[in-house]
N, C-alpha and C positions, 0 to 999 in steps of 0.2 A: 269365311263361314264361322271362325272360332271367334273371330269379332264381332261377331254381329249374334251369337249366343252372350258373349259378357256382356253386349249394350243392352241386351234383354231380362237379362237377369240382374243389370243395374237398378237398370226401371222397376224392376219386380220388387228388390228389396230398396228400394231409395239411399242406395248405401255406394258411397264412390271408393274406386280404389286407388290407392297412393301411385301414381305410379314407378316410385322409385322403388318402392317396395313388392312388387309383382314379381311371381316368378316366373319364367319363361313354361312351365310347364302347370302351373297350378289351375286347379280342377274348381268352378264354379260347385256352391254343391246348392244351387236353391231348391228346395222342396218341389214334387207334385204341386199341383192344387185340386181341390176338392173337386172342383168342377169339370166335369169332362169334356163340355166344349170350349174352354180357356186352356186345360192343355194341347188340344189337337191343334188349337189357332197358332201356341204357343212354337210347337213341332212344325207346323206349317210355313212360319215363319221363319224359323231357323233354317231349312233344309227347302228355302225359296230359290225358283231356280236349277230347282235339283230334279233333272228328268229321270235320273235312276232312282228314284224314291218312292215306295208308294207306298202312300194312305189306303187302303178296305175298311170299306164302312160295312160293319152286316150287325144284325142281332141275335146276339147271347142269347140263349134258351125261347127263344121268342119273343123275348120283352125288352134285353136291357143291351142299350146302344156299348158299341166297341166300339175298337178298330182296332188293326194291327198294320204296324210298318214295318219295312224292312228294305233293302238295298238292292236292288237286281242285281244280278251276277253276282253276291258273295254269301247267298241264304239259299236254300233249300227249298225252290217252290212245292214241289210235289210233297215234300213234308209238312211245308204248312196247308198243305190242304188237307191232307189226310189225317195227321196229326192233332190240328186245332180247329178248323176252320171244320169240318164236318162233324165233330164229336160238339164242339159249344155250340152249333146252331140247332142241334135234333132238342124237342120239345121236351122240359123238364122240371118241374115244379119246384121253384124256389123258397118254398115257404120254411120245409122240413132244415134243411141245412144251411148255415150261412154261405153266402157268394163266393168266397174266398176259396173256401174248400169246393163247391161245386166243380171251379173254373180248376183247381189243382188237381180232382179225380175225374176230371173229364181229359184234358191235357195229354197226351200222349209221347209227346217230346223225350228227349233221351237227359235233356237238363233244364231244367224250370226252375229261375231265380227269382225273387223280389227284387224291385229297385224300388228306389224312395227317391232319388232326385234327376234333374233334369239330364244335369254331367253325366251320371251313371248313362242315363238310357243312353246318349250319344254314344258314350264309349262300347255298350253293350253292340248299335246299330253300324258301328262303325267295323268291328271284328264280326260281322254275320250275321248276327243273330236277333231274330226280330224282336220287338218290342209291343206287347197288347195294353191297351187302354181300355178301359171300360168305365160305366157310368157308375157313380155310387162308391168308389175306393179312390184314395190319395196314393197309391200304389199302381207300378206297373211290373207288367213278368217279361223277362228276358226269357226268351227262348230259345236250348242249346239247338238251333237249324243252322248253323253256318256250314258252308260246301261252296267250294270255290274248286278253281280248276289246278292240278297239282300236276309238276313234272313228274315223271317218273324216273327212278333210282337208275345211276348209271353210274359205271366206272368213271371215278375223276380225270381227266387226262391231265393234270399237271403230278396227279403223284399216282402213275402205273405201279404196278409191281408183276414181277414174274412168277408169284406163287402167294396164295393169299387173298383175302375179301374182293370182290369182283363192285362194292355198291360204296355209293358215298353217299353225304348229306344232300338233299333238297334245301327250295328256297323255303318248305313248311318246318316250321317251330314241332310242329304235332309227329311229324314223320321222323324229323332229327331226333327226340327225346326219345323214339318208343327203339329206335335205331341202339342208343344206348341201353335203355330198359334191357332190350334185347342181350346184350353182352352181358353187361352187369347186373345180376337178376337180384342181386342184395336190396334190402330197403336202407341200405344206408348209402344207399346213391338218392343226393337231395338235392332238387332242382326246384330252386326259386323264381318268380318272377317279378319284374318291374315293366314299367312305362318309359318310354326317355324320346322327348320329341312335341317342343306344344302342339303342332301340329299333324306328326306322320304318328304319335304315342305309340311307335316301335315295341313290339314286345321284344325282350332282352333276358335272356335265361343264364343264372351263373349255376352250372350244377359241380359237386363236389361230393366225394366218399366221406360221408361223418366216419372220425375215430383215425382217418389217413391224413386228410390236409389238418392243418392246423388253422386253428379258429382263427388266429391273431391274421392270417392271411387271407381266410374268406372274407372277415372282418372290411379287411383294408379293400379287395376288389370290391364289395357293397357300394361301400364309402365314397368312394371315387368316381363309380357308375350313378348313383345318388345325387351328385355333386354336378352332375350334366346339366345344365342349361341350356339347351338349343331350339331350335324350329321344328330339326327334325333330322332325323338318322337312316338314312337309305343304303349303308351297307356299312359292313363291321371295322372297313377301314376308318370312317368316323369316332368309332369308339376307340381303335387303336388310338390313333391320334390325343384323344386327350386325356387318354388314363395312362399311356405309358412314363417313363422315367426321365429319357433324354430323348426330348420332341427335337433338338439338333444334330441328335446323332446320326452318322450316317447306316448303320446296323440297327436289323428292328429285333427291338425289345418286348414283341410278343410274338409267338407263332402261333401262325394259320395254318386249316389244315379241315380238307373233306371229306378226312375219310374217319368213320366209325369207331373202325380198330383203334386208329392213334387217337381218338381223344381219349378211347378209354382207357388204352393205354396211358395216360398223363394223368387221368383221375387216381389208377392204381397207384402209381408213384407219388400220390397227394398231392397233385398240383389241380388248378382251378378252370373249369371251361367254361366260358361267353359264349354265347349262341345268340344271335341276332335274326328276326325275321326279315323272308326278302332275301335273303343271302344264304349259299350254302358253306360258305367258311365260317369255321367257328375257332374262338382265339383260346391260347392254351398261357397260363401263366404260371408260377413262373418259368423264365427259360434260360440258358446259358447259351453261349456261342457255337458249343459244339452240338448241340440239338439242333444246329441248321445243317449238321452236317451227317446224322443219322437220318435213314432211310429208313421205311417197312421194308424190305427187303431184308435189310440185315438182320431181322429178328424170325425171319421165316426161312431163310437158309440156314447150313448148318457153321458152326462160329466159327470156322478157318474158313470160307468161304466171306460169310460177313467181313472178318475182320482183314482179309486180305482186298476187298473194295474198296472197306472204310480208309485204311492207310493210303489207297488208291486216290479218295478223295485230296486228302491232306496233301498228298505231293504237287496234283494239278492245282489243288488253292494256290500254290504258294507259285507253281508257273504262270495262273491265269494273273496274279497280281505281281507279278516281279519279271515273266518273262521279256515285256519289248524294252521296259527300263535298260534290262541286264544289259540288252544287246545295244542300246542307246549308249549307254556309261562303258562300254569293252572298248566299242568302236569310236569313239569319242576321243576319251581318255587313258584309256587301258590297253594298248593295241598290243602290249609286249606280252599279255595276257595269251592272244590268240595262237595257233600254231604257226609258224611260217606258213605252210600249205594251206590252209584254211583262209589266213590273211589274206595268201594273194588270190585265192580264189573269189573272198569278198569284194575285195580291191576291185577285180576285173568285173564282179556286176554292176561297183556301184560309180564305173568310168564314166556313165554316160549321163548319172542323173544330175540334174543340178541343185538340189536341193540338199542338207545336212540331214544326219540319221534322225535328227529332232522331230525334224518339220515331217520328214518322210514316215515318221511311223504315226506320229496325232495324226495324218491326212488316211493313210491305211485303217488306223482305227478307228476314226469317226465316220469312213466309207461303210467299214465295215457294221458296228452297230447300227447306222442308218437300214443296210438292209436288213439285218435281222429283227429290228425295229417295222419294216416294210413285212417283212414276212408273217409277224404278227396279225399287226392292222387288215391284210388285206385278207379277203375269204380265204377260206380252208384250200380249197380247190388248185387256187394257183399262186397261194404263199409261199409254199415251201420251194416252189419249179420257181417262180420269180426271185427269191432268194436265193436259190443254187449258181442259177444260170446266171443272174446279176453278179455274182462273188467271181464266178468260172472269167465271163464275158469281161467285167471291169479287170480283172486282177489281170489278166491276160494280155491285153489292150494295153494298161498302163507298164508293164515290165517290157514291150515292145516299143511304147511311144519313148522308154527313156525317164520316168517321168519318176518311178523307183525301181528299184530293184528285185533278184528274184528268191532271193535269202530274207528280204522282210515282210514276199506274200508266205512264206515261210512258216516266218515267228507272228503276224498277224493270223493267220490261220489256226496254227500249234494253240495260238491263245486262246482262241473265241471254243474249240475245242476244248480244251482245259475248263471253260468256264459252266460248259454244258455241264460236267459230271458234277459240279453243286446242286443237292438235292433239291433246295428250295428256292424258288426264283427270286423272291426279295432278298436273300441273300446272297446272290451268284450278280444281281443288279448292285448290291452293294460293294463289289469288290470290282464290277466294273467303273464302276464309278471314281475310287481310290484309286486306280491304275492308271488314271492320268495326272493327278497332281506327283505321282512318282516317278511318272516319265519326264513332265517337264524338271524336278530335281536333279535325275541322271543324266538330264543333259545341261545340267547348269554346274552340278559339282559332280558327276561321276559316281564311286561306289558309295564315296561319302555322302551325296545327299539320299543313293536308297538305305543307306543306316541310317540317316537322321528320320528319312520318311516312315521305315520301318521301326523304329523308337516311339515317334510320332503315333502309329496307330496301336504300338503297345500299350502304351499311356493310357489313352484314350481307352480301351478298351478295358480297362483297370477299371478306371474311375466312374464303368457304367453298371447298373442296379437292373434289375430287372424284379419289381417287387422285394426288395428287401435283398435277394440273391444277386450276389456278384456273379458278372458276368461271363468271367473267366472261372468260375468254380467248373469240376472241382480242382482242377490244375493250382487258382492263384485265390482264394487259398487252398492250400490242399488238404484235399481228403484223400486219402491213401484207397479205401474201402470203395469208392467209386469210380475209380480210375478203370475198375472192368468194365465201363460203358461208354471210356470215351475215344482213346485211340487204338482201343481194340472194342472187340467185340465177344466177350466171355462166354462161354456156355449158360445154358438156361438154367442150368443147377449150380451153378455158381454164382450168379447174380439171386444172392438170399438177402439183400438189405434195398431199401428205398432210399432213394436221394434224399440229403438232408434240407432242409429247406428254412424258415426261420422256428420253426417248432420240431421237436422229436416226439412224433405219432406212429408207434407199429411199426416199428425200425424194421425188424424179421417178416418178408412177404413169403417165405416157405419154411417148412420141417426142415429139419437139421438133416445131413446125410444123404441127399437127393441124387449125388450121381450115379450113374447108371455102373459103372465097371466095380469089379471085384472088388473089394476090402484086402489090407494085408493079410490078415488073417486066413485071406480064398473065402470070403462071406461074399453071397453076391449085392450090390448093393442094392439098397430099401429105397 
């Protein structure tokens, strides 16, 4: 369709375009034309073929030919009838006032724009809102009618919480921003918008606290988002993909998230939100590593609570990624490690198998993530029972046939366990992922290759950005003053400073003196 508007607005203007110099998203702008029935032909033409499309022919005040299009299913029939179509056809003498004005105090609509070119009106007809023609003007109006059909607000189920916001984002742009509005009632929460998609023209929202983020950083998300060339954008992981730092890395370098609270929470802290329509994840920039490891939870309980989970997490990262290695590289090479008792108790399960602890745990793991994988894929209903019972049924089966043993449904279990309490799934997938290239090392060199392996993902995690922020902040480098929000979890009146980010904006987010208990003096605190 978008082809066959540039062949028409070639012809219009006799004007060819380079092709090497076309952008994937650039907007024809050829004027209206005077004539009213050269643009209807014109519209007609474009939008050939198009069963949801319709043309109304009727007459303006009794004498002068229109029409008005619009899209079925994404405009407002009963509004344009009552709105426009009844108020421009009641009899009214056009002599006294110009047209123009007539048709804009007649108009009832809740937004009535001009357009002057072709692109416009598409773009207009394409997000809703119909478009009127009339005879005698080089001009059309967009009319704010668009009404499409919207999900309703529901708890996310990939980030529950046990106390706190019950609603998350929709796939509507219009319901996500008033969501935020809602929280942060400041007008220095500024949400911009753009196009990104020659074809899908995605709307794409970067909103930010003026006075909190830093320019140099909204700056740069513009930029980047700007710099898109594509077809078209049908969910925000596209946009991940080509604005982030380390497109090789196996850690992502922006986070998602549908709930509310945390984006705004992420604007307070000066960082930058993407909202993409069509999708109800919206990406939060910048991030560090340990922000995949903060929860809502932890900021609506109280901070020994928080921070006795958050350490919780820490300890299973480091089993979900190092546990079957260990037991690979102990049993392998290490055996003087184990207790005599232990040993020969491992000894005696693994009499019967024939395979090496290598083979035996990549075959346990890839069993395993296959059904958890299954569990996903398959409906709600009987994912989770297909999953259990396949884990219970296979695991059981195989420690009987001989085929492994009963210490490494164990540590396969213990892991996949471990890998659940990661808050965020693309990063609980990323550490899944890691935990095979370290297993094969433990079984090639022992403790030595999960140090090398472990060195390995230190490295690597150093040398990754995330907008300008090191990855590892505030640990590598360190900031001393931020360190109450990452392996602990500080009380609410002790977190008086904002993350520092590549600008220093409104460092202080509260009064001096906030907590709650006594002063030495027996003042009580303010």
């Amino acid at each position: 369709m978008i082809r066959n508007v540039n062949k028409l607005l070639r012809k219009a203007t006799n004007k060819k375009q380079p092709p090497q110099k076309k952008q994937a998203n650039a907007k024809p702008k050829e004027a209206l034309h005077k004539k009213f029935d050269q643009n209807v032909e014109t519209f007609q033409s474009i939008y050939n073929n198009c069963s949801d499309v319709v043309f109304h022919n009727f007459n303006m005040f009794g004498k002068v030919k229109a029409m008005i299009i619009y899209i079925e299913g994404l405009s407002d029939n009963v509004g344009i009838e009552e709105s426009v179509l009844t108020p421009l056809k009641k009899e009214t003498a056009t002599d006294v006032q110009p047209l123009s004005e007539l048709i804009e105090n007649a108009i009832s609509a809740p937004k009535v724009e001009k357009v002057y070119s072709i692109s416009d009106s598409i773009d207009s007809l394409s997000t809703g809102n119909p478009i009127l023609l009339y005879e005698g003007g080089n001009i059309a109006y967009s009319l704010g009618l668009a009404k499409w059909e919207k999900r309703a607000m529901e708890e996310p189920e990939a980030e529950t919480v046990i106390r706190g916001p019950r609603e998350g984002f929709t796939e509507s742009l219009q319901v996500g921003t008033s969501q935020l509005r809602r929280i942060i009632k400041s007008p220095a929460l500024k949400i911009q918008s753009m196009k990104i998609g020659e074809y899908t023209k995605t709307n794409v929202l970067v909103a930010y606290v003026e006075g909190l983020a830093d320019p140099t950083l909204v700056e740069e998300v513009q930029k980047r988002l700007n710099r898109i060339k594509v077809d078209g954008i049908l969910e925000s992981q596209y946009i991940e993909d080509l604005i982030e730092d380390g497109p090789y890395s196996p850690f992502p370098l922006t986070l998602s998230t549908e709930r509310p609270d945390v984006a705004s929470g992420a604007l307070l802290e000066g960082r930058v939100v993407i909202m993409t329509e069509g999708t109800p994840f919206a990406l939060i920039v910048p991030v560090s590593f340990f922000s995949f490891l903060q929860s809502p939870d932890d900021y609506y309980q109280r901070s020994m609570i928080g921070t006795f989970t958050r350490l919780l997490r820490y300890i299973f990262l480091v089993l979900s990624l190092l546990f079957p290695s260990f037991y690979v590289a102990v049993t392998t090479f290490h055996q003087e490690m184990i207790p005599d008792s232990l040993l020969l108790s491992i000894s005696a399960s693994r009499e019967s198998v024939p395979f090496p602890a290598l083979v035996e745990v990549i075959l346990m793991e890839v069993m395993f993530e296959a059904l958890r994988e299954a569990g996903i894929r398959l409906p709600k209903q009987i994912g989770s029972a297909v999953s259990i019972v396949g884990a219970l049924v296979i695991g059981q089966a195989a420690v009987q046939a001989g085929l492994v043993s009963a210490p490494m449904i164990i540590i396969v279990a213990s892991t996949g366990v471990a890998s659940f309490l990661i808050p965020r799934y693309n990063a609980g997938y990323s550490i899944r992922i890691l935990r095979f290239p370290i297993i094969f090392l433990a079984g090639s060199f022992g403790l030595l290759g999960i140090m090398m392996g472990i060195l390995a993902i230190v490295i690597h995690l150093c040398t990754l950005r995330s907008f300008g922020e090191p990855y590892l902040a505030p640990l590598a480098p360190l900031k001393k003053r931020e360190l109450k929000d990452v392996l602990w979890r500080a009380p609410h009146w002790k977190m008086d400073t904002r993350p520092h980010f590549t600008g220093q904006y409104d460092v202080y987010r509260q009064a001096p003196n906030q907590s709650p208990g006594p002063k030495k003096g027996g003042d009580p605190g303010t």
